[in-house]
C-alpha positions in Angstrom: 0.0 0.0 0.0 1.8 3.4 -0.7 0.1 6.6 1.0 0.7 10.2 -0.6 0.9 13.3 1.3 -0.7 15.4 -1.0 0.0 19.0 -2.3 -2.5 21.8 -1.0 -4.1 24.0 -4.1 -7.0 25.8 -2.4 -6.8 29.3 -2.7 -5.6 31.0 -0.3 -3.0 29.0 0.2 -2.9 26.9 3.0 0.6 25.8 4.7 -0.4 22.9 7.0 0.0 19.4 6.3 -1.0 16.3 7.5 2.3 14.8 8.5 5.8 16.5 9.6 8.5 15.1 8.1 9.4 13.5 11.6 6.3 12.5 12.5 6.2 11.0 9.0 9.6 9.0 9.4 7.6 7.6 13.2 5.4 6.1 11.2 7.4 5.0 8.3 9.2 3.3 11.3 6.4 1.5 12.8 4.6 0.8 9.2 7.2 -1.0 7.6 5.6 -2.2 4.3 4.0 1.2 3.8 5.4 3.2 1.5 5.1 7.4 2.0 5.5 9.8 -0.7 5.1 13.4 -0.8 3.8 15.6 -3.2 6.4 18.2 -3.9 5.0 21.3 -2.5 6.3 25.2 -3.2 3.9 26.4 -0.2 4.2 23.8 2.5 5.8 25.1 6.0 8.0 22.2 5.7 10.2 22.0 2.7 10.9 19.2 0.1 14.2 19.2 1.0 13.1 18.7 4.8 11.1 15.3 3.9 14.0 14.3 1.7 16.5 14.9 4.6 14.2 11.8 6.3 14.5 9.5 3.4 11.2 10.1 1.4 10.8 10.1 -1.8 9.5 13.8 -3.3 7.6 13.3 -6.2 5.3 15.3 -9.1 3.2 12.6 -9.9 1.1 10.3 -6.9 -1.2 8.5 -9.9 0.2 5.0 -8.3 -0.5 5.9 -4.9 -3.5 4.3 -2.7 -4.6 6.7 -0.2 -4.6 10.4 -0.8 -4.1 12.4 2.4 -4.6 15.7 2.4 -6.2 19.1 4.7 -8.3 21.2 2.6 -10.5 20.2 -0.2 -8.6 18.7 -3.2 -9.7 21.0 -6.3 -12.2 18.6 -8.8 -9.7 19.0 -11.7 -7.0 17.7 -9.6 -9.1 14.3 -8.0 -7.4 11.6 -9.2 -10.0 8.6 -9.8 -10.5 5.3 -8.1 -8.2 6.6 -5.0 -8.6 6.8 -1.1 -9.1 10.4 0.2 -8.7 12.1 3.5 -8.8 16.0 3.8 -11.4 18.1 5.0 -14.4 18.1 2.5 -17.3 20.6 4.4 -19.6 19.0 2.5 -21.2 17.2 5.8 -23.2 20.0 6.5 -25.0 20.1 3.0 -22.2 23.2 2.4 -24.1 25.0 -1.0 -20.1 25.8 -2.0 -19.3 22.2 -1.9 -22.2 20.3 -3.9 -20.0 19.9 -6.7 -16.8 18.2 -5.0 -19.4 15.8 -3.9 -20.7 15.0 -6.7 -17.4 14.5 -8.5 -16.0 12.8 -5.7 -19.2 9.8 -6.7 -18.4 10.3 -10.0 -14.9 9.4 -10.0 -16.0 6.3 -7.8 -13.3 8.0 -5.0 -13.9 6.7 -1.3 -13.6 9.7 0.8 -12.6 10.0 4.3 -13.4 13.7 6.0 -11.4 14.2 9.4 -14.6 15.6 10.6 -15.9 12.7 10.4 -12.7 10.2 12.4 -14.5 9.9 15.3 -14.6 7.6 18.7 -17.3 5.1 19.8 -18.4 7.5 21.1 -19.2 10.0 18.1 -16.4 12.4 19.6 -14.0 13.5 17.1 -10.4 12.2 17.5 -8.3 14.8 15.3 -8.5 18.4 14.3 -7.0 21.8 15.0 -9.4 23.3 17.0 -6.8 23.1 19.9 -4.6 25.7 17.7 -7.5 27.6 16.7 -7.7 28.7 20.4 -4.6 29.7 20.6 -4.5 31.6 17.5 -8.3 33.1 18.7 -7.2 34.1 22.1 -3.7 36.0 20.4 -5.8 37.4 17.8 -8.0 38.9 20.3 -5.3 40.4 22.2 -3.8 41.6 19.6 -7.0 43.6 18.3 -7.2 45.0 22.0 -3.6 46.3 21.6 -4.0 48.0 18.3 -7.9 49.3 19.0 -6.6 50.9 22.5 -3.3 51.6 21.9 -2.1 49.8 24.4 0.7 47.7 22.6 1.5 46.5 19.5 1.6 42.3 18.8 2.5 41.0 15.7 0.6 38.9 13.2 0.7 35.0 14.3 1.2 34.0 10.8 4.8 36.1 11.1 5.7 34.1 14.0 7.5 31.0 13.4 5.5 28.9 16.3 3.4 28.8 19.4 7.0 29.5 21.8 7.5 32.7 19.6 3.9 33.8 19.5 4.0 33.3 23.9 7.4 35.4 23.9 5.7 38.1 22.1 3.0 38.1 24.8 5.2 37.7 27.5 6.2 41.6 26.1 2.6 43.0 27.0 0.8 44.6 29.7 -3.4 44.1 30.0 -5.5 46.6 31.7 -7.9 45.6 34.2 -10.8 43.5 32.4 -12.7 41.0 32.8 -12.6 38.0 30.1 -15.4 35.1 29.8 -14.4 32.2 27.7 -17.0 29.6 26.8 -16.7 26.1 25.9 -14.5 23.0 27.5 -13.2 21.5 24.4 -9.9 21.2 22.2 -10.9 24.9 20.9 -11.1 26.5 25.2 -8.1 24.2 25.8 -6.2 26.5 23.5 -7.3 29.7 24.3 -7.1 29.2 28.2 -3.1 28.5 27.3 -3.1 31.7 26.6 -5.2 33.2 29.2 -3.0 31.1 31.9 0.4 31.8 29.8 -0.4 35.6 30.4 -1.3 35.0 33.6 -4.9 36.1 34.0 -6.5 35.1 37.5 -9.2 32.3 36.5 -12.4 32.9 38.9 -15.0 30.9 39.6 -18.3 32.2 37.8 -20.0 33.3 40.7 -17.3 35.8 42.4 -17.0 36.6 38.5 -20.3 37.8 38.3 -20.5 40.0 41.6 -17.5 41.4 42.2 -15.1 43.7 41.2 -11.2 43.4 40.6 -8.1 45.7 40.2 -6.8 42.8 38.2 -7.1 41.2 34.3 -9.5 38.4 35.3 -11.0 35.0 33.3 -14.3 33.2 34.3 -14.4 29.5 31.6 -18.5 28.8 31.6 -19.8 25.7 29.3 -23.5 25.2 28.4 -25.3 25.0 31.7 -23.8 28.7 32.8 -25.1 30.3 29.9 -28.3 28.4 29.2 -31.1 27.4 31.7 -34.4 25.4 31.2 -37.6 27.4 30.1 -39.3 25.9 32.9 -36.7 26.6 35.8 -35.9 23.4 36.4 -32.3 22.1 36.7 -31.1 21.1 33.6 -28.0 18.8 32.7 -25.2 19.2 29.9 -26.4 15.5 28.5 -29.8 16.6 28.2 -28.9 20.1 26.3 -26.9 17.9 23.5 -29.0 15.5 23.0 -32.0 18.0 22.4 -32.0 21.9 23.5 -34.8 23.0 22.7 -36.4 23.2 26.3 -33.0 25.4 26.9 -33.1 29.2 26.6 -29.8 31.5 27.4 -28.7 33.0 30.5 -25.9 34.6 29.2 -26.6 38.4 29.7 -25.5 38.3 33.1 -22.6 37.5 32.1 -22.4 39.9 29.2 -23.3 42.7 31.8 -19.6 42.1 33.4 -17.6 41.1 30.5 -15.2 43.6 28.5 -13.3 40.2 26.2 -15.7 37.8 25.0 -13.8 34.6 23.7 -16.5 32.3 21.9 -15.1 28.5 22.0 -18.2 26.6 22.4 -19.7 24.3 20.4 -22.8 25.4 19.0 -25.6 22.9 18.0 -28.3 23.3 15.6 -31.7 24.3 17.9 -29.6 25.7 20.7 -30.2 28.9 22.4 -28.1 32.3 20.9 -26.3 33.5 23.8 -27.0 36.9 22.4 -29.0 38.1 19.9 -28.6 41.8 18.5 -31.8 42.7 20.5 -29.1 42.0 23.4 -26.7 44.1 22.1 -28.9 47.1 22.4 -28.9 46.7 26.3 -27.1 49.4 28.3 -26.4 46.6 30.3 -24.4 44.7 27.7 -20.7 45.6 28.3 -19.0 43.7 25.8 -17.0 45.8 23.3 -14.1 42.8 21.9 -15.5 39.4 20.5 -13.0 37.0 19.5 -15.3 34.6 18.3 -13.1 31.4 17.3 -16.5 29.4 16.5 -17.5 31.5 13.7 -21.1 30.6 13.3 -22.2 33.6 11.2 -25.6 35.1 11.6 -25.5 32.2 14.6 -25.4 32.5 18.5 -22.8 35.5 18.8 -24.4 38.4 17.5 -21.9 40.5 16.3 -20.1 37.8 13.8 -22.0 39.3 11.0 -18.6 37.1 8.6 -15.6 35.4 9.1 -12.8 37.9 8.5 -9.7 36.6 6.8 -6.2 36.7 8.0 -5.3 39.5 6.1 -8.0 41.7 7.8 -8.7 39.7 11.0 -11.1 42.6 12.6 -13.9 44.3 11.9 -16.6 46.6 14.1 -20.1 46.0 14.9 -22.9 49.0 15.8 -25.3 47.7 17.8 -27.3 49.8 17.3 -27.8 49.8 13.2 -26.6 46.5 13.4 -23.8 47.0 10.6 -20.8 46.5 10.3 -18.2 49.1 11.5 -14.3 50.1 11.6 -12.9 47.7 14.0 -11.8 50.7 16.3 -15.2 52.7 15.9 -16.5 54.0 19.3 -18.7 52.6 20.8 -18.9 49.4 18.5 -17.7 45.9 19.4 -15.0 44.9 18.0 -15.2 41.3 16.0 -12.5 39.3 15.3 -14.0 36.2 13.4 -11.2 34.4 11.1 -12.6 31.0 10.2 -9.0 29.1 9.2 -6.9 30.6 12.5 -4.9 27.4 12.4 -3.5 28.3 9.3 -1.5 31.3 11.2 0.3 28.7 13.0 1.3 25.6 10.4 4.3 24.1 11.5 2.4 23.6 15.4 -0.6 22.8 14.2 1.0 20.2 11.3 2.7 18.6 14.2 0.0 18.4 16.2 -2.6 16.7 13.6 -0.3 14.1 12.7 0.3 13.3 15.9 -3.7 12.3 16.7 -3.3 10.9 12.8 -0.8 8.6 13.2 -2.4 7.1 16.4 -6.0 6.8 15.3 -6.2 6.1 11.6 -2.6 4.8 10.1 -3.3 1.7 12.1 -6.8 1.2 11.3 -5.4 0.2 7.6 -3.5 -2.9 9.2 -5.6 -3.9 11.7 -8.8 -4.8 9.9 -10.0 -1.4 11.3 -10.7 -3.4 14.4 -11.7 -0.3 16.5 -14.1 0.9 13.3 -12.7 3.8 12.8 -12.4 4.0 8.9 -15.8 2.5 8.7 -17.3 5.7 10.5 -15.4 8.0 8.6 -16.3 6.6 5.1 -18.6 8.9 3.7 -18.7 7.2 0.0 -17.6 4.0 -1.6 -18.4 2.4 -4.8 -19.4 5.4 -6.5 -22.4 5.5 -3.9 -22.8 7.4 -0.7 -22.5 5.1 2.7 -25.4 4.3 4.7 -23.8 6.8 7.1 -23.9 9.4 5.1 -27.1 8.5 2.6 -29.0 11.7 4.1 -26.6 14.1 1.7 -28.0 12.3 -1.3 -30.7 15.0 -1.9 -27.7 17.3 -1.5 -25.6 15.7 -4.4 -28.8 15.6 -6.3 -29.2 19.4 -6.2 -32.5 19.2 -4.4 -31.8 20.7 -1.1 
């Protein structure tokens, strides 16, 4: 079986790659008969000359490769037929953008594996980047602070060569007394609370966070039962809310009526509560004036994420009261950061980091009769046809939804 690490052509381009070179030679090392080669790649954030160094063969042409592996969406023009995919499709969702891929993806009878998709028994995901999207959220958003209040001056991530250079250049700051909320308790709060703890900001607990006062930069991390509560007043439970929230309505102004630095990491679920709508906004008791919202659900449960920004212009404003977008620096708007590919600011990290969770949970999956099912979960076509899994997108494919 040979595997391909394959070249990224989605524009912009997008520096991350499955597998470092040395994670690459691990698990050339512990997969003997496999055979790795790499796409030569102009853009990658490690160099041809890097995988050579490890003994891999740099090629131009993967037609007699197996399995494809990729991050972003493979262009149709460039899907080679009859092949093995991974790479990040967004076509789960019934994305409008991605209909076509789909289709061609049946078309050329490719079996195609989404990392969204690589889950657990469980149905919890088992690789991704939201981990470096926190970081990269929480950064951003202290970087907008700086530059809105000129208060300092930090430096694109994307500049930085990785996570210990983008900490040294926050060790260089000072904060003024705020008060930040962070939601969520997953990979993409694990990341930003790195940062909130690498600068260290006092964490509080959420109810000295919402009646006091400090003279001190202070963090309060909530999940889905702080900022949502039953209709009916009745205690509610983080299993029930997941499994069907619609009983659930949000509690989070209180916690908008103390908050200067709003970082949105949760997970948001389709029928769960907003935790702020524009109406909210309006309130002269809502206080929050910087958003880095690292979810990005636009038009979704954070008000104010009217788009995703890019990297090149990571901030924009928001006017609650027109409801429009602003200058990011505007007074009395909030300012948004919203970048929707923030791992992308930080490749060689995040690279690292992904094929890390890849090698352990899908490489050998391929030589173990996929004993713990983990390609089977992950398949979303096969045969030309969409798996059983996955046969609610065929009304998608066929252009009817």
């Amino acid at each position: 079986m040979q595997f391909a690490i394959i070249k990224e052509r989605k524009t912009p381009p997008d520096r991350r790659v499955v597998f470092s070179p040395l994670k690459l030679a691990e698990a050339q090392k512990e997969f003997t008969k496999v055979t790795f080669k790499v796409e030569s790649s102009d853009i990658r954030v490690f160099s041809d000359e890097q995988y050579k160094a490890e003994g891999f063969e740099v090629v131009n042409n993967i037609d007699d490769c197996d399995v494809m592996i990729g991050v972003k969406e493979v262009p149709i023009e460039n899907l080679i037929p009859n092949k093995k995919y991974f790479f990040f499709s967004h076509t789960i969702k019934k994305q409008p953008y991605n209909r076509e891929l789909l289709k061609a993806i049946l078309e050329k009878n490719i079996e195609l594996y989404d990392h969204e998709t690589i889950v657990g028994s469980n149905g919890f995901r088992l690789i991704g980047f939201g981990y470096y999207a926190g970081l990269v959220g929480a950064y951003n958003g202290f970087r907008a602070l700086g530059l809105r209040d000129g208060l300092f001056q930090l430096p694109k991530a994307e500049t930085l060569t990785d996570l210990n250079a983008m900490k040294t250049e926050l060790d260089k700051i000072e904060l003024p007394n705020i008060k930040i909320l962070l939601s969520g308790t997953g990979k993409v709060a694990r990341g930003a609370k790195e940062i909130l703890d690498h600068l260290n900001i006092k964490q509080v607990s959420d109810a000295l966070y919402l009646t006091s006062k400090f003279t001190e930069p202070v963090y309060c991390l909530v999940d889905v039962m702080e900022y949502s509560k039953r209709k009916d007043g009745k205690v509610g439970s983080t299993e029930e809310f997941y499994k069907d929230a619609t009983n659930y309505e949000s509690n989070f102004m209180p916690y908008a009526k103390e908050t200067d630095f709003f970082i949105a990491g949760h997970f948001y679920g389709t029928g769960a509560p907003y935790l702020f709508t524009r109406a909210d906004a309006k309130s002269p008791n809502f206080n929050i004036n910087l958003v880095a919202d690292i979810s990005c659900d636009v038009d979704g449960p954070v008000a104010s994420t009217l788009r995703a920004s890019t990297i090149s212009e990571p901030f924009y404003g928001y006017d609650p009261q027109s409801e429009k977008e602003v200058a990011y620096n505007e007074v009395g708007a909030i300012t948004v950061m919203a970048v929707d590919n923030l791992p992308c600011e930080l490749p060689k990290d995040a690279s690292e980091g992904f094929g890390e969770q890849f090698l352990k949970h899908v490489i050998p999956a391929f030589f173990n009769n996929d004993a713990d099912g983990i390609l089977e979960r992950a398949r979303i076509t096969k045969d030309g046809k969409l798996t059983e899994k996955f046969s609610y997108l065929q009304d998608y494919v066929n252009g009817e939804e």
